[in-house]
C-alpha positions as CSV (number, residue, x, y, z in Angstrom):
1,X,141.0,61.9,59.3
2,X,139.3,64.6,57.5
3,X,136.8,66.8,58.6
4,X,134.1,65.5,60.7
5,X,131.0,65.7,58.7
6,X,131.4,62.9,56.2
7,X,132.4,60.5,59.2
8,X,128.9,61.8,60.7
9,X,127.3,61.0,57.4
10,X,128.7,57.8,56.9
11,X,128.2,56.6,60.8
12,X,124.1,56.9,59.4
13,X,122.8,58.6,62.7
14,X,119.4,58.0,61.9
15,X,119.7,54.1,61.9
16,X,121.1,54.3,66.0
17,X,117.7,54.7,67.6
18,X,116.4,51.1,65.6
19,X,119.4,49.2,66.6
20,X,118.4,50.4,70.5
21,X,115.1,49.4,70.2
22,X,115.2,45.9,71.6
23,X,117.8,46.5,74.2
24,X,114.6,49.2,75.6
25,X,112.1,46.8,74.8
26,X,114.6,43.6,76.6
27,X,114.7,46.1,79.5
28,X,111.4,47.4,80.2
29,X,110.3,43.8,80.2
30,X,113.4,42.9,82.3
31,X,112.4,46.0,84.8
32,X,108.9,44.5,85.1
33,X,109.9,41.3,86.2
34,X,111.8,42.8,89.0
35,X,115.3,43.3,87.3
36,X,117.4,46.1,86.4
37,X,120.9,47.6,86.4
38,X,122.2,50.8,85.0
39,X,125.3,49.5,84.0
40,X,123.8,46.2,82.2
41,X,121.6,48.9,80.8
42,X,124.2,51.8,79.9
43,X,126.7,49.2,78.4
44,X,124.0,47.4,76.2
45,X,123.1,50.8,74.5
46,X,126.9,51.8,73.8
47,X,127.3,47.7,72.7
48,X,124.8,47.9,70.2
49,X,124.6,51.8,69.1
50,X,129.1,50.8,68.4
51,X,127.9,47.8,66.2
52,X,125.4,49.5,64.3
53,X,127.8,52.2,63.7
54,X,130.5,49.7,62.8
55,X,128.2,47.8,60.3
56,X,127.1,51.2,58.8
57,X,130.9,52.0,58.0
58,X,131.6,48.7,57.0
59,X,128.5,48.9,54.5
60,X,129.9,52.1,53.3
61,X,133.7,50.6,52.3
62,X,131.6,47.2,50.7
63,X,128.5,48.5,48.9
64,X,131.6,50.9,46.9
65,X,133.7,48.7,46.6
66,X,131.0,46.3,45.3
67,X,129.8,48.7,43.1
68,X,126.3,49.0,44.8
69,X,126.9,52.7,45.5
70,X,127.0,54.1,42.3
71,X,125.5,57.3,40.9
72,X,122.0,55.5,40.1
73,X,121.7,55.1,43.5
74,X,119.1,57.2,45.5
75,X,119.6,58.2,49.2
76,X,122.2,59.8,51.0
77,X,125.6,59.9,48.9
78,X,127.9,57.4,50.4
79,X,131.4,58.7,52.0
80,X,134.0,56.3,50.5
81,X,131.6,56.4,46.6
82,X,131.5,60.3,46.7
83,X,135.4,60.2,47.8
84,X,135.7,62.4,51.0
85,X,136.7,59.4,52.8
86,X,139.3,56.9,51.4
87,X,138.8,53.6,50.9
88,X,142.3,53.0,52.9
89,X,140.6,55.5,55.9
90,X,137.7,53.9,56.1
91,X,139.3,50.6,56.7
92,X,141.5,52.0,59.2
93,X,138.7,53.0,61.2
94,X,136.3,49.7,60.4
95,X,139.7,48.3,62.2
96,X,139.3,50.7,65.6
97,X,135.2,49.9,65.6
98,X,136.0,46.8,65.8
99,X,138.3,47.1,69.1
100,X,135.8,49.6,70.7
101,X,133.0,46.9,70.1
102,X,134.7,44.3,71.5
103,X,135.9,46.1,74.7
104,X,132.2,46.9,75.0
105,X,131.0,43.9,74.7
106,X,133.4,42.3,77.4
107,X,132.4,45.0,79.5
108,X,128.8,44.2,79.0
109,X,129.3,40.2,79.7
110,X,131.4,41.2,82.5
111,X,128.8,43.3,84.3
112,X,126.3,41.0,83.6
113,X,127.4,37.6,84.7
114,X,131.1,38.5,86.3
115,X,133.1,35.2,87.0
116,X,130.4,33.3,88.4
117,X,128.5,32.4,85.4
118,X,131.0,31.0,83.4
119,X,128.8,29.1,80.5
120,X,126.2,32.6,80.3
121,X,129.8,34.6,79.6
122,X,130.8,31.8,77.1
123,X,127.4,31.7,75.4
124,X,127.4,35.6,75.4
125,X,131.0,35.4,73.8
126,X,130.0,33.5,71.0
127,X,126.7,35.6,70.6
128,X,129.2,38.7,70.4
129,X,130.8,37.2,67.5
130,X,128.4,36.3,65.4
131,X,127.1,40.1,65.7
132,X,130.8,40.9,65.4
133,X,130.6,39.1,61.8
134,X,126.8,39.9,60.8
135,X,128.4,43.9,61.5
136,X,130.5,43.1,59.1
137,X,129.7,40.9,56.3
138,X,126.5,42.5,55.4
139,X,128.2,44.0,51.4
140,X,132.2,42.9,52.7
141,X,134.1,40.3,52.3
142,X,134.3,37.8,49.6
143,X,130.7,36.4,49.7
144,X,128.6,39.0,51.8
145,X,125.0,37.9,53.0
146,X,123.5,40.9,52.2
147,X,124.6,40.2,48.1
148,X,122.8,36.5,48.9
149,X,119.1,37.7,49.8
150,X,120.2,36.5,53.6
151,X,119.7,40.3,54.7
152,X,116.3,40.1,55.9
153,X,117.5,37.1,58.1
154,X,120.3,38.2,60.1
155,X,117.9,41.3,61.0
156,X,115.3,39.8,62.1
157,X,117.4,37.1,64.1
158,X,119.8,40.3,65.2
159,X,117.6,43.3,65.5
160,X,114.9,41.7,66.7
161,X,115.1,38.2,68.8
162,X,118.9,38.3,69.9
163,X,118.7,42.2,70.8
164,X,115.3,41.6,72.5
165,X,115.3,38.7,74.3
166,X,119.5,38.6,74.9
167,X,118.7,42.4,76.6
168,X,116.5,40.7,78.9
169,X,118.8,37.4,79.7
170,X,120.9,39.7,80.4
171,X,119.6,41.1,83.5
172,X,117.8,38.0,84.3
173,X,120.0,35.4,83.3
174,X,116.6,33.2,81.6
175,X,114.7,33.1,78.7
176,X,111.2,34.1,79.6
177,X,108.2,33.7,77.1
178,X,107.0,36.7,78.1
179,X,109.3,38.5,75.2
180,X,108.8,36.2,72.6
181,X,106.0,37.2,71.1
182,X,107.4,41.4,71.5
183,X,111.2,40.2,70.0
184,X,109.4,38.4,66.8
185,X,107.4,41.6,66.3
186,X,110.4,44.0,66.5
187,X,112.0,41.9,64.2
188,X,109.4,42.1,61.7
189,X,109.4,45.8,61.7
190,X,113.2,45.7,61.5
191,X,112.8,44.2,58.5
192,X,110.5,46.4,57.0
193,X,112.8,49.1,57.4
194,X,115.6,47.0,55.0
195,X,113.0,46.2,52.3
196,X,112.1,49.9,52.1
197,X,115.5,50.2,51.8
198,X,116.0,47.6,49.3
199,X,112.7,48.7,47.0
200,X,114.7,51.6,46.6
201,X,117.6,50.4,45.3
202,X,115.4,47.6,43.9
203,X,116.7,48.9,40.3
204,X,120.4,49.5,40.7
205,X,121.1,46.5,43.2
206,X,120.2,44.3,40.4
207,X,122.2,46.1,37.6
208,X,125.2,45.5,39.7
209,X,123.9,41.9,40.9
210,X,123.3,42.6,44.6
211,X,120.7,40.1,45.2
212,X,118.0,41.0,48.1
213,X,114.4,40.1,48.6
214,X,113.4,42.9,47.0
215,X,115.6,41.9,44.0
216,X,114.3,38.3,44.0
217,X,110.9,39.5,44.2
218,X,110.0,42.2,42.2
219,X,108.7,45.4,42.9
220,X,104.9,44.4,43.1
221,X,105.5,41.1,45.2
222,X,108.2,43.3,47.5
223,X,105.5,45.7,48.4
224,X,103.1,42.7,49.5
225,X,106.2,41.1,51.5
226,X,106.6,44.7,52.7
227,X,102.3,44.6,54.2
228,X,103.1,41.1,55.4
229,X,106.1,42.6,57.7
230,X,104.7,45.2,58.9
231,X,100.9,44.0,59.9
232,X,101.9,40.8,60.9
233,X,104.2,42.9,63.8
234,X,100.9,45.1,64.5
235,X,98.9,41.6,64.5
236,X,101.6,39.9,67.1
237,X,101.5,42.5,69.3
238,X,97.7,42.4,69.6
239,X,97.8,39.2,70.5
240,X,100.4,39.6,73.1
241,X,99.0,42.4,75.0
242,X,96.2,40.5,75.1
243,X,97.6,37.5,76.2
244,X,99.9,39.2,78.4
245,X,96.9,42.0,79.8
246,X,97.8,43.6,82.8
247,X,96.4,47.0,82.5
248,X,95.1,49.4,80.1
249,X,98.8,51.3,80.1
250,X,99.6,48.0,77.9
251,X,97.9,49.4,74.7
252,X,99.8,52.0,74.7
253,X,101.4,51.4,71.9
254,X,98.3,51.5,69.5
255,X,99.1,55.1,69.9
256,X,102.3,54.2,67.4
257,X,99.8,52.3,64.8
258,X,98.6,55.5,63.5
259,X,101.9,55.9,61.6
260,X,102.2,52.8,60.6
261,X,99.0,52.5,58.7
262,X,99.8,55.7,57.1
263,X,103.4,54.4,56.1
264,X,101.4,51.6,54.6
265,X,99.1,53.7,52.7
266,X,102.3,55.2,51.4
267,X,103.8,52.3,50.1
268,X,100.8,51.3,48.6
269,X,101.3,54.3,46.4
270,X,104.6,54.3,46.3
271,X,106.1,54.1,42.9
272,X,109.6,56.0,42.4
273,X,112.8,54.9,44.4
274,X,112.4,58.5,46.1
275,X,108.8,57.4,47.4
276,X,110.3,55.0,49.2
277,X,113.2,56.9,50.5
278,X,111.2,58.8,51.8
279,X,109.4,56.7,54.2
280,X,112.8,55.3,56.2
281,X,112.8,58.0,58.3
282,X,108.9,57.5,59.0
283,X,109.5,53.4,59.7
284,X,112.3,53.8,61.5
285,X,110.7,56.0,63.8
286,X,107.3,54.8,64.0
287,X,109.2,51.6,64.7
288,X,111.0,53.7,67.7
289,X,108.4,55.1,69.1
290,X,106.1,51.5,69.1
291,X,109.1,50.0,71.4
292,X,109.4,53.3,73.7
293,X,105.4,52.5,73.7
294,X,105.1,49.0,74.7
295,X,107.6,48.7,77.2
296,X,107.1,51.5,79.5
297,X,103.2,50.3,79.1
298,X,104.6,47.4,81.2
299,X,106.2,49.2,83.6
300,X,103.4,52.3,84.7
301,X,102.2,50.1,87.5
C-alpha cells in the first residue's frame, strides 16, 4: 500500500462517529433496563465502526468506477478518482474489510448469545449479512441501491432501527418498545445526513445517471424532504421523552436542538453544492451529540 494518508481519506473518518450512534443509544437504553457488558459493548463499536469503514472504501472503488466521482463533484476528492489508490488496491483491501468484519461480527454474536441461544445467533447471522451486502452494494456491483433512489432506505432501516434496537437485543436478548420511538428518530436524522449529501451532488449524480431522492426530487422538493427528516426526528423524540418521562435528565437532549434548528436555517438558504457541504459536518455531529444526549439522560439516575 502506499502512504497512509489517502487510505485515511478514503476510510471518511468523519462518518465513524454516525455509524456508532445507535450502538450508544441501543446501550444506554440497554444499561437502563439493568443490562450491560463491556465486551457486547466494545465489539458492537469495532462491528459497526469496520462496516462503515468498509462501505466507505467500497463507495470509493463504485462511485469511480461508476463515474459519480468525477471532477464536477464537490467534497473531499475521492482516493481511487484522484488516483493515489488503485482501483486493483482498493479492491484488495474491500476484500480484507470484509474478513475483519466478519470475524467481528462472529465475535460479537458469540459474546452475546454463546451456544445457548442458537436461533438469536442464527437471526444475528443473517442480520450480519444483510449489513455485509448493504456495506457493499451502496454504488458496487451491477445494480447498486444507492444508483436506484433505495439509499435513504437501507439507512434508515441500517443506521437507525437495526443499529438501535439490534444494540439493545443484544444485551437483552428482546425487543422492547421502549427504543422504538428513539431507533425511528436516529434513523431520520441518518437520513438527513445522505440527502445533504445527495443535494450536493444533486447536479452531477444526475449527469452521470445516479438516481437518489434528491435526484428524483429536485432541489426545491429535496430541501422540504430534508425539513421533514429532520423535525420529524426532533418531533419523535418529544413525544418519547414524554411518554417515556422519568426525570428531568431526559430532556437533555433539547440541549442538541439548538444546532439543529440552525442547520435548518442553513439549508433553507442553502443554494450552491458548497452550502450544503458544508453543513455534513454540522448534521453529523449535531446528530452525535443528540444520541450521546438522550441516552446518558436515561441513565443519570
Amino acid at each position: 500500500m502506499k502512504e497512509i494518508k489517502p487510505w485515511l481519506s478514503a476510510m471518511r473518518l468523519r462518518t465513524l462517529p454516525l455509524s456508532v450512534s445507535g450502538i450508544i443509544l441501543g446501550t444506554c437504553f440497554a444499561h437502563y433496563n439493568g443490562h450491560f457488558s463491556w465486551w457486547v459493548s466494545s465489539l458492537a463499536i469495532i462491528t459497526a465502526i469496520s462496516l462503515q469503514i468498509l462501505s466507505n472504501l467500497a463507495n470509493d472503488y463504485g462511485d469511480t468506477i461508476n463515474g459519480a466521482d468525477n471532477d464536477e463533484r464537490v467534497g473531499p476528492q475521492r482516493a481511487v478518482q484522484s488516483g493515489k489508490i488503485s482501483p486493483e488496491e482498493m479492491l484488495d483491501a474491500i476484500k480484507f474489510n470484509i474478513v475483519i468484519v466478519i470475524i467481528f461480527t462472529l465475535a460479537l454474536i458469540w459474546a452475546a448469545f454463546g451456544s445457548t441461544e442458537f436461533l438469536f445467533l442464527l437471526l444475528f447471522l443473517f442480520l450480519g449479512g444483510l449489513a455485509l451486502y448493504a456495506a457493499l452494494n451502496y454504488t458496487m456491483g451491477d445494480s447498486p441501491y444507492g444508483y436506484r433512489a433505495l439509499g435513504d432506505i437501507f439507512v434508515f432501516v441500517f443506521f437507525g432501527l437495526v443499529s438501535t434496537i439490534g444494540s439493545y437485543f443484544l444485551y437483552t436478548h428482546k425487543v422492547d418498545h421502549l427504543v422504538i420511538l428513539p431507533a425511528l428518530a436516529l434513523g431520520l436524522l441518518s437520513v438527513g445526513v445522505l440527502n445533504l449529501n445527495n443535494m450536493r451532488d444533486l447536479e452531477a449524480d444526475a449527469n452521470v445517471g445516479k438516481v437518489t431522492i434528491a435526484v428524483k426530487l429536485g432541489i426545491k422538493r429535496a430541501k422540504q424532504y430534508h425539513y421533514f427528516l429532520i423535525i420529524g426526528a426532533m418531533l419523535i423524540t418529544v413525544v418519547f421523552s414524554i411518554l417515556y418521562y422519568v426525570e428531568p435528565y431526559n430532556f437533555m437532549y433539547l440541549l442538541a436542538f439548538i444546532p439543529l434548528i440552525k442547520h435548518v436555517k442553513k439549508i433553507q438558504a442553502a443554494n450552491s453544492p458548497d452550502d450544503f457541504d458544508s453543513q455534513l459536518k454540522v448534521l453529523s455531529l449535531s446528530t452525535f451529540v443528540f444520541v450521546l444526549l438522550l441516552g446518558i439522560g436515561y441513565i443519570l439516575y
